[in-house]
N, CA, C and O atoms as CSV, one atom per row, in Angstrom:
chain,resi,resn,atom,element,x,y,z
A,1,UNK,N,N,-80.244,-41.409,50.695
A,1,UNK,CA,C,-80.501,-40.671,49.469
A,1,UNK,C,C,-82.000,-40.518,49.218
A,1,UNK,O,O,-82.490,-39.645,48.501
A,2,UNK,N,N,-82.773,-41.592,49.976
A,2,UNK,CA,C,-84.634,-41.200,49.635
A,2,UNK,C,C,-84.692,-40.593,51.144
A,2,UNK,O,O,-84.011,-40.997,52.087
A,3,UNK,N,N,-85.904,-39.253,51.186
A,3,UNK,CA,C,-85.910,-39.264,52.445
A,3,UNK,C,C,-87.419,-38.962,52.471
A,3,UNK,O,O,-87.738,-38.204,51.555
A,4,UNK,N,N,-88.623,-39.412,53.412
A,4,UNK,CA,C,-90.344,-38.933,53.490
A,4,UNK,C,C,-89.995,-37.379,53.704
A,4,UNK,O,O,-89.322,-36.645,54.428
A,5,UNK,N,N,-90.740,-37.351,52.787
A,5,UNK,CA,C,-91.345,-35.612,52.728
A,5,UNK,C,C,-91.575,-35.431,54.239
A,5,UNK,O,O,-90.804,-34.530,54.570
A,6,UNK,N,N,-92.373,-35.920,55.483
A,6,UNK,CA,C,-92.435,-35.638,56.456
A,6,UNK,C,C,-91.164,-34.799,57.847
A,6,UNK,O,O,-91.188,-34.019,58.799
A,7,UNK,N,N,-89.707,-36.117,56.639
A,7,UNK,CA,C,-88.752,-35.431,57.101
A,7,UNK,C,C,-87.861,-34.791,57.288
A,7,UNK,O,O,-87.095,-34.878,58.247
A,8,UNK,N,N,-87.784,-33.560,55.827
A,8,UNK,CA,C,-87.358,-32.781,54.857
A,8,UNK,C,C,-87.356,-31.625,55.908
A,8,UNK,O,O,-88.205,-31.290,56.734
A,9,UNK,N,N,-85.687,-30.951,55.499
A,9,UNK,CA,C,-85.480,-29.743,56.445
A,9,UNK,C,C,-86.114,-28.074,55.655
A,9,UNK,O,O,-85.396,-27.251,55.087
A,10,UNK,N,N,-87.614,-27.977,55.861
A,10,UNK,CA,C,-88.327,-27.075,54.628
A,10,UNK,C,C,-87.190,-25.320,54.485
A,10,UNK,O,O,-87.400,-24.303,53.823
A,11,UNK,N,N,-86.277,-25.612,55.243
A,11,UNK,CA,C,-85.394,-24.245,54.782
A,11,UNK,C,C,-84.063,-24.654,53.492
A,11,UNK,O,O,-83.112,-24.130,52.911
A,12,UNK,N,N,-84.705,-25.764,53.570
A,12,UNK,CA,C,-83.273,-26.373,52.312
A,12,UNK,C,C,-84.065,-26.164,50.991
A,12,UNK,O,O,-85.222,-25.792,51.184
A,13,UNK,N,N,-83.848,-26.257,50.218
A,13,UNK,CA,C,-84.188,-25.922,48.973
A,13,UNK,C,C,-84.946,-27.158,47.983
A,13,UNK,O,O,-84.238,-28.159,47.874
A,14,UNK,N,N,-86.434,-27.231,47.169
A,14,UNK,CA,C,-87.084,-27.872,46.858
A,14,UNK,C,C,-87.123,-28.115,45.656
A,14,UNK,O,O,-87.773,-27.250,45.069
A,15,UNK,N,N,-86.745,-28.865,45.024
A,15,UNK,CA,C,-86.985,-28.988,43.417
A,15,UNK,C,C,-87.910,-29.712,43.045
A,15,UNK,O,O,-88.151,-30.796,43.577
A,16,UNK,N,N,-88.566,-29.229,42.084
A,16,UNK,CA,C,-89.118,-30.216,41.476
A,16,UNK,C,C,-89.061,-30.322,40.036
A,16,UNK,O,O,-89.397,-29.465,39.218
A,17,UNK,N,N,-88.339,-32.115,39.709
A,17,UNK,CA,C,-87.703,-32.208,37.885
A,17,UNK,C,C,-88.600,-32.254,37.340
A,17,UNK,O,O,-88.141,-32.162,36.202
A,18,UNK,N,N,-90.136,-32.370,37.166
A,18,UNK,CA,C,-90.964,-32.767,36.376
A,18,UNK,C,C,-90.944,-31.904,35.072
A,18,UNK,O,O,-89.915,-31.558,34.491
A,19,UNK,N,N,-91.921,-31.674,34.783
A,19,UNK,CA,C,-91.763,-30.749,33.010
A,19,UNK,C,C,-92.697,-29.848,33.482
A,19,UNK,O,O,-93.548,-30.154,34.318
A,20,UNK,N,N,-92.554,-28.501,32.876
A,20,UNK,CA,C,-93.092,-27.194,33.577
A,20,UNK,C,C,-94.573,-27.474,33.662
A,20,UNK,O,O,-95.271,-27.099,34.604
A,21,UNK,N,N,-95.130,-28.346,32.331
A,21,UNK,CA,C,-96.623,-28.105,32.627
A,21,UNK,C,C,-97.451,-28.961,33.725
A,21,UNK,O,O,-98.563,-28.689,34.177
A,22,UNK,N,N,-96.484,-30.248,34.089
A,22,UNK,CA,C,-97.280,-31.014,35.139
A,22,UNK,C,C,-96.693,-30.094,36.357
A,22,UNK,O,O,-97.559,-29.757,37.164
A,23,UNK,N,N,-95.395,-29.642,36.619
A,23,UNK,CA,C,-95.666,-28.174,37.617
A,23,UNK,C,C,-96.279,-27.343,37.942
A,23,UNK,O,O,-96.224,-26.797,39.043
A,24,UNK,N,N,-97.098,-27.041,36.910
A,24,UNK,CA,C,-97.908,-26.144,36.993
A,24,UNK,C,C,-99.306,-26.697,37.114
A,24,UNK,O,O,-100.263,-26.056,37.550
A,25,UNK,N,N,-99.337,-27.897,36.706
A,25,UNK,CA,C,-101.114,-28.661,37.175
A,25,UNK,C,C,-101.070,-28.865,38.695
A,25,UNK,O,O,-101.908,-28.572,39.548
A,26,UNK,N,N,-99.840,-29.459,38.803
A,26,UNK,CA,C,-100.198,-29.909,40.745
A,26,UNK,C,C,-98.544,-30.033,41.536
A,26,UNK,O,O,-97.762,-30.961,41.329
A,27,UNK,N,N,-98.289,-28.856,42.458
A,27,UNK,CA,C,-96.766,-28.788,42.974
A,27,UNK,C,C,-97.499,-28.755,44.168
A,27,UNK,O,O,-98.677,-28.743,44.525
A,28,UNK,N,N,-95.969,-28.740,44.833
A,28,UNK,CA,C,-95.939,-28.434,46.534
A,28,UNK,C,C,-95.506,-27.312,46.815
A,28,UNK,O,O,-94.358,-27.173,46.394
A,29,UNK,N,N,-95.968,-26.280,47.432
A,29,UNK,CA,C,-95.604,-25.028,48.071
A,29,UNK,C,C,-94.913,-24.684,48.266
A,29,UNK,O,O,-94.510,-25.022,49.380
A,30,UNK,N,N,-94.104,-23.785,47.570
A,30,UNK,CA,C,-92.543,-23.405,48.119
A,30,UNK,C,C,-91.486,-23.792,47.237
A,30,UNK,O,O,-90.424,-23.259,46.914
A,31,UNK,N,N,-92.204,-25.131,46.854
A,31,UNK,CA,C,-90.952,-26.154,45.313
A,31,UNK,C,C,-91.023,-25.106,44.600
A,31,UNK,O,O,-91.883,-24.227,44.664
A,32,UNK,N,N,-89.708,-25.204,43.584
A,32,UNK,CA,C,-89.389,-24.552,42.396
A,32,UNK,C,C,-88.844,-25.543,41.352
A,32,UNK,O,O,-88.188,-26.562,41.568
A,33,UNK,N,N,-89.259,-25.026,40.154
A,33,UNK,CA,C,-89.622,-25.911,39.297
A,33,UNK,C,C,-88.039,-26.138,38.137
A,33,UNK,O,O,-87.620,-25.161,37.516
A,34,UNK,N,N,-87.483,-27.247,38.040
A,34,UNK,CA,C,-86.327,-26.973,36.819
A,34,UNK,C,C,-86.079,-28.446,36.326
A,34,UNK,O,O,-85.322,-29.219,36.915
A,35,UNK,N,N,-86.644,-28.698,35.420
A,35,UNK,CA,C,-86.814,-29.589,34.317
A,35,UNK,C,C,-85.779,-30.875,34.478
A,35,UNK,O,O,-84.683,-30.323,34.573
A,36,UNK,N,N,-85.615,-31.956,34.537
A,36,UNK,CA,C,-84.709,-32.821,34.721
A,36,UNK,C,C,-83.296,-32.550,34.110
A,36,UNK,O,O,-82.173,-32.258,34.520
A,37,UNK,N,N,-84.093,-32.864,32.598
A,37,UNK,CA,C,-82.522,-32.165,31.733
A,37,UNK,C,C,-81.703,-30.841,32.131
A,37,UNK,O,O,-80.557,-30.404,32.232
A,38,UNK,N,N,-82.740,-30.575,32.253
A,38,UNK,CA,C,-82.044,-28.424,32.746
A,38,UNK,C,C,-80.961,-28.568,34.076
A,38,UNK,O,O,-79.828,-28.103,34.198
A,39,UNK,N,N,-81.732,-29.358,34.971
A,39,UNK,CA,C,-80.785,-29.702,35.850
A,39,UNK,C,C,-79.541,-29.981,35.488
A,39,UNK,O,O,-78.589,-29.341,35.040
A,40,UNK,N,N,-79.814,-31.339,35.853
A,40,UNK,CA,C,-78.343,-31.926,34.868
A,40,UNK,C,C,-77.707,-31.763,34.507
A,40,UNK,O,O,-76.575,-32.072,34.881
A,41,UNK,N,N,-78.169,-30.829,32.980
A,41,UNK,CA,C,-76.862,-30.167,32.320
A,41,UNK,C,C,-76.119,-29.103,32.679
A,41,UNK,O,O,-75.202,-28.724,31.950
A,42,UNK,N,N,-76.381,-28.559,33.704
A,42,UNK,CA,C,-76.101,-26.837,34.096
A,42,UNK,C,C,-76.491,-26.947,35.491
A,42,UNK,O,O,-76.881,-25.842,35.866
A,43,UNK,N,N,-76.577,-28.197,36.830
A,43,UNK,CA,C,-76.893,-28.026,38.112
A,43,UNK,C,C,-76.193,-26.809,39.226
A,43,UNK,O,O,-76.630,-26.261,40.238
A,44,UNK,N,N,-75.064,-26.731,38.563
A,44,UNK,CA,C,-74.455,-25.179,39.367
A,44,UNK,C,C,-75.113,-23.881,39.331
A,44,UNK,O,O,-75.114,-22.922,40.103
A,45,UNK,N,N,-75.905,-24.224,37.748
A,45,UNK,CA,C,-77.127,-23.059,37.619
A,45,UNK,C,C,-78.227,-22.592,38.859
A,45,UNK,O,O,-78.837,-21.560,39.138
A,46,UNK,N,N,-78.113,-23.932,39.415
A,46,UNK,CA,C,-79.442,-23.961,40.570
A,46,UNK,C,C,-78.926,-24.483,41.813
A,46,UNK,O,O,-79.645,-24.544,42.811
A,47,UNK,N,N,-77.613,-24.898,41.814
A,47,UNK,CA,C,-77.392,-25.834,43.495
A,47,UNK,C,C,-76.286,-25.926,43.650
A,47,UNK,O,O,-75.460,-26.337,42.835
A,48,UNK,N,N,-76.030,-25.381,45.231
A,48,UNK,CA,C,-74.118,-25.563,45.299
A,48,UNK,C,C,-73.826,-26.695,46.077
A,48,UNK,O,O,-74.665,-27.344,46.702
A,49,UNK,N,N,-72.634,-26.918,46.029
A,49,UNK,CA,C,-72.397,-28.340,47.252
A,49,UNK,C,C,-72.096,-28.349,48.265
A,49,UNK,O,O,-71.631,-29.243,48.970
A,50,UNK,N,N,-72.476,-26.738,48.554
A,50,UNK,CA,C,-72.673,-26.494,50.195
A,50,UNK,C,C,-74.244,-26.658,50.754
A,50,UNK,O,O,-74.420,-26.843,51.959
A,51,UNK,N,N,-75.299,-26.588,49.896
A,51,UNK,CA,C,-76.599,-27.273,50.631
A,51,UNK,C,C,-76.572,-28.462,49.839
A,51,UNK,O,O,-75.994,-28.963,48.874
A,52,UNK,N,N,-77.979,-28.812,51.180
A,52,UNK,CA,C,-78.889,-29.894,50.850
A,52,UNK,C,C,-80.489,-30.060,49.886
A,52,UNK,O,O,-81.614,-30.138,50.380
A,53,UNK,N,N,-80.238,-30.073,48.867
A,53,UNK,CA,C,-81.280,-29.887,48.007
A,53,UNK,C,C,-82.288,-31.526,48.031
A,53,UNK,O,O,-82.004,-32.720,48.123
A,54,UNK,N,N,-83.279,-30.887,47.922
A,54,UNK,CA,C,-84.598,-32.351,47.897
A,54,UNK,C,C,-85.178,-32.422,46.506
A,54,UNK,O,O,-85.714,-31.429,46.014
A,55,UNK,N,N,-85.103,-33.345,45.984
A,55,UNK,CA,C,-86.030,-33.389,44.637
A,55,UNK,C,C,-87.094,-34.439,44.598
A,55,UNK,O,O,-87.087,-35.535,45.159
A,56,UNK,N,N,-88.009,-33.906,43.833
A,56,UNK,CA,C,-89.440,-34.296,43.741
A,56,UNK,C,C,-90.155,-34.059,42.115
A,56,UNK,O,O,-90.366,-33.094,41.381
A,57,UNK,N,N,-90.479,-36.291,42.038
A,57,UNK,CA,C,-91.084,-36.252,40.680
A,57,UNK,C,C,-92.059,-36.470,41.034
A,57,UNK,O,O,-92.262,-36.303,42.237
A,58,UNK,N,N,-93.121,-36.936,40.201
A,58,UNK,CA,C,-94.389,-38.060,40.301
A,58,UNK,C,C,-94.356,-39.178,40.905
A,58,UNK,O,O,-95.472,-39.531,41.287
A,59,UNK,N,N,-93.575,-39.836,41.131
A,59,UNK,CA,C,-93.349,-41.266,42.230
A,59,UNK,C,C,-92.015,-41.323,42.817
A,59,UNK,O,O,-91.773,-42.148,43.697
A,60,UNK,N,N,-91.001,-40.384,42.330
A,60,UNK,CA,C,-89.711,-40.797,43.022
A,60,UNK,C,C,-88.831,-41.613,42.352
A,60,UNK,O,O,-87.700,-41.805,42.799
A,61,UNK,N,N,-89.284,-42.202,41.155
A,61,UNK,CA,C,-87.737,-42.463,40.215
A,61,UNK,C,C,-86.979,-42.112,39.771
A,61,UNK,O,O,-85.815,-42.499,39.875
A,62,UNK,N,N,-87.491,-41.071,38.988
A,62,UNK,CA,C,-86.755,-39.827,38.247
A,62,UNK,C,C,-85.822,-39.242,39.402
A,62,UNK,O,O,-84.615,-39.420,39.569
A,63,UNK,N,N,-86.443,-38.726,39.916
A,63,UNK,CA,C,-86.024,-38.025,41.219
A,63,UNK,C,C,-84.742,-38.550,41.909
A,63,UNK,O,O,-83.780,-37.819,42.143
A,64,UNK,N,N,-84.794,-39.922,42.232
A,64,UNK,CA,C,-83.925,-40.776,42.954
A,64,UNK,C,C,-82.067,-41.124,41.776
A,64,UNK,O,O,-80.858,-41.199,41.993
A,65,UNK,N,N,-83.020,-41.219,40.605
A,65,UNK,CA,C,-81.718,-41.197,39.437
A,65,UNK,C,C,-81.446,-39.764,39.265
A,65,UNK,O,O,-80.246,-39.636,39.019
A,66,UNK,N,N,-82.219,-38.314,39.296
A,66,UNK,CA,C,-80.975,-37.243,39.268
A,66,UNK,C,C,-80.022,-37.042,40.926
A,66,UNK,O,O,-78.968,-36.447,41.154
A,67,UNK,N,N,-81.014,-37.880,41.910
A,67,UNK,CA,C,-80.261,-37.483,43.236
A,67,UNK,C,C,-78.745,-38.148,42.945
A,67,UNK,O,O,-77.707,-37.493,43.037
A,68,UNK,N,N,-78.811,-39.635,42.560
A,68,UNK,CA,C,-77.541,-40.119,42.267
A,68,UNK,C,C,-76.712,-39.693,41.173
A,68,UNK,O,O,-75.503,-39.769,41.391
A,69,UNK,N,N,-77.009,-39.338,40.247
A,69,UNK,CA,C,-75.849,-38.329,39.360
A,69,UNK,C,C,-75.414,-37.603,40.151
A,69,UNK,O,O,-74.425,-37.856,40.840
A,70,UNK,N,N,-76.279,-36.247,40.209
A,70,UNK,CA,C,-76.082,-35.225,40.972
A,70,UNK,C,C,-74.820,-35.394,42.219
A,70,UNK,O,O,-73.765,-34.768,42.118
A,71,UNK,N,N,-75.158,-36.496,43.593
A,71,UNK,CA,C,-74.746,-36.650,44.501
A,71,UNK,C,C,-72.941,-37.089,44.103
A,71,UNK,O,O,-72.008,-36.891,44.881
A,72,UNK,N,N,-72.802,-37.798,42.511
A,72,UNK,CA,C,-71.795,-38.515,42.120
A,72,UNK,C,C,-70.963,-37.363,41.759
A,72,UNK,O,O,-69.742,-37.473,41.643
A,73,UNK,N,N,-71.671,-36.124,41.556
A,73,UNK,CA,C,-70.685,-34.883,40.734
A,73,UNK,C,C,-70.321,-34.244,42.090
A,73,UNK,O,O,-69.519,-33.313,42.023
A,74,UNK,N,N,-70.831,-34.632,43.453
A,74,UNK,CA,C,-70.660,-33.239,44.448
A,74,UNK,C,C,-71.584,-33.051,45.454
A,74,UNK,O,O,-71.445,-32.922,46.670
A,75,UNK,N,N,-72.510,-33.058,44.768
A,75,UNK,CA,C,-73.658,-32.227,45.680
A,75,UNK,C,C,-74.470,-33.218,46.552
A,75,UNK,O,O,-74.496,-34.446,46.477
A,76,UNK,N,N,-75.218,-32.272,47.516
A,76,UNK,CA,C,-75.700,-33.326,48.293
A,76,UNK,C,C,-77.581,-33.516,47.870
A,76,UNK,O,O,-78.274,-32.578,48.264
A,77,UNK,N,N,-77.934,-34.066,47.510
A,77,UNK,CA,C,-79.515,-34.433,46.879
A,77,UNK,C,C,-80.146,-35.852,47.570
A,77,UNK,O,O,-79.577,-36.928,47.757
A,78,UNK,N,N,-81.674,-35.404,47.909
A,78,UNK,CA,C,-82.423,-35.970,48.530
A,78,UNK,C,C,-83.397,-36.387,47.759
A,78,UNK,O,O,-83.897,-35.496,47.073
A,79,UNK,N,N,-84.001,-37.827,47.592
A,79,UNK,CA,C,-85.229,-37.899,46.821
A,79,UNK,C,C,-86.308,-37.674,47.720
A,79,UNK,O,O,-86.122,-37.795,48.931
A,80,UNK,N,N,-87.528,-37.329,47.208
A,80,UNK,CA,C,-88.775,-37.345,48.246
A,80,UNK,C,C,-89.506,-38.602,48.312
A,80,UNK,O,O,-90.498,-38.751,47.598
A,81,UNK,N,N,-89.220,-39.270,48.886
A,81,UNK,CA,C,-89.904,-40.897,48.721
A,81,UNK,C,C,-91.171,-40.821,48.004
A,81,UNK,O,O,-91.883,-40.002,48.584
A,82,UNK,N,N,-91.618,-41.206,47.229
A,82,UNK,CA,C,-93.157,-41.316,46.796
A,82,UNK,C,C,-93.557,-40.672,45.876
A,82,UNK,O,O,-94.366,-41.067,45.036
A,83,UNK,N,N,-92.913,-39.343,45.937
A,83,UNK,CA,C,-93.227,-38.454,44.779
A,83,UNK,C,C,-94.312,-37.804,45.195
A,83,UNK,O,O,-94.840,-37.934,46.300
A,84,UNK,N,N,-94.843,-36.718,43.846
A,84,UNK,CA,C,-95.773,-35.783,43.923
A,84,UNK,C,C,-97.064,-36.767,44.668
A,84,UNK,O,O,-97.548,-36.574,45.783
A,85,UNK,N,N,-97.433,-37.846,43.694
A,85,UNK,CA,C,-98.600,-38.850,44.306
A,85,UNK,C,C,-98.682,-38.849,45.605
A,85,UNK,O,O,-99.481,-38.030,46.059
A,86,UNK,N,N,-98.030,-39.601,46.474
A,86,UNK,CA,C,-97.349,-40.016,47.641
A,86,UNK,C,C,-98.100,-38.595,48.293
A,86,UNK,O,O,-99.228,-38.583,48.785
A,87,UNK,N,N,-97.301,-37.562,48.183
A,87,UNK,CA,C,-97.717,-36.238,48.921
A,87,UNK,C,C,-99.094,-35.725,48.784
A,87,UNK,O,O,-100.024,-35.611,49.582
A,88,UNK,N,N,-98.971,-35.499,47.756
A,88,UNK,CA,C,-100.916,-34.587,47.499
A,88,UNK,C,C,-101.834,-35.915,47.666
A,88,UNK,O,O,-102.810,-35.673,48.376
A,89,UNK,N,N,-101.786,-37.080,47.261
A,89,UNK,CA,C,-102.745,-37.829,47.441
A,89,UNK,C,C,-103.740,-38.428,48.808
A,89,UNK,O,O,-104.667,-39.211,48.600
């Protein structure tokens, strides 16, 4: 359920839960941005349980607790080990 960004399949689809404005201070290329809650409440809005979706917070907690909801309703979700830090740093 955690997997290094190094070994992420980049044609699967990238989330990132953070809140739009730290999205917009510092993302990863290609991520698209949808709010933790937003997820959550409405994830069919954004992800079917025929892919593999990766999500990405600031360190990977957040991230790792919507992968396990998420994964518990269906779908298949990846945390990015480390988070935004981890990567850009």
């Amino acid at each position: 359920m955690i997997i290094d960004f190094l070994n992420i399949d980049t044609s699967n689809k990238l989330i990132d839960v953070r809140s739009k404005s730290d999205y917009n201070n510092k993302r990863i290329p290609g991520s698209i941005n949808v709010p933790r809650l937003e997820l959550l409440s409405n994830p069919n809005k954004y992800i079917n349980k025929n892919e593999t979706v990766y999500l990405v917070c600031d360190k990977g907690k957040v991230s790792l607790s919507c992968a396990k909801i998420l994964n518990s309703l269906g779908y298949n979700c990846y945390s990015i080990d480390g988070g935004i830090e981890k990567i850009l740093n």
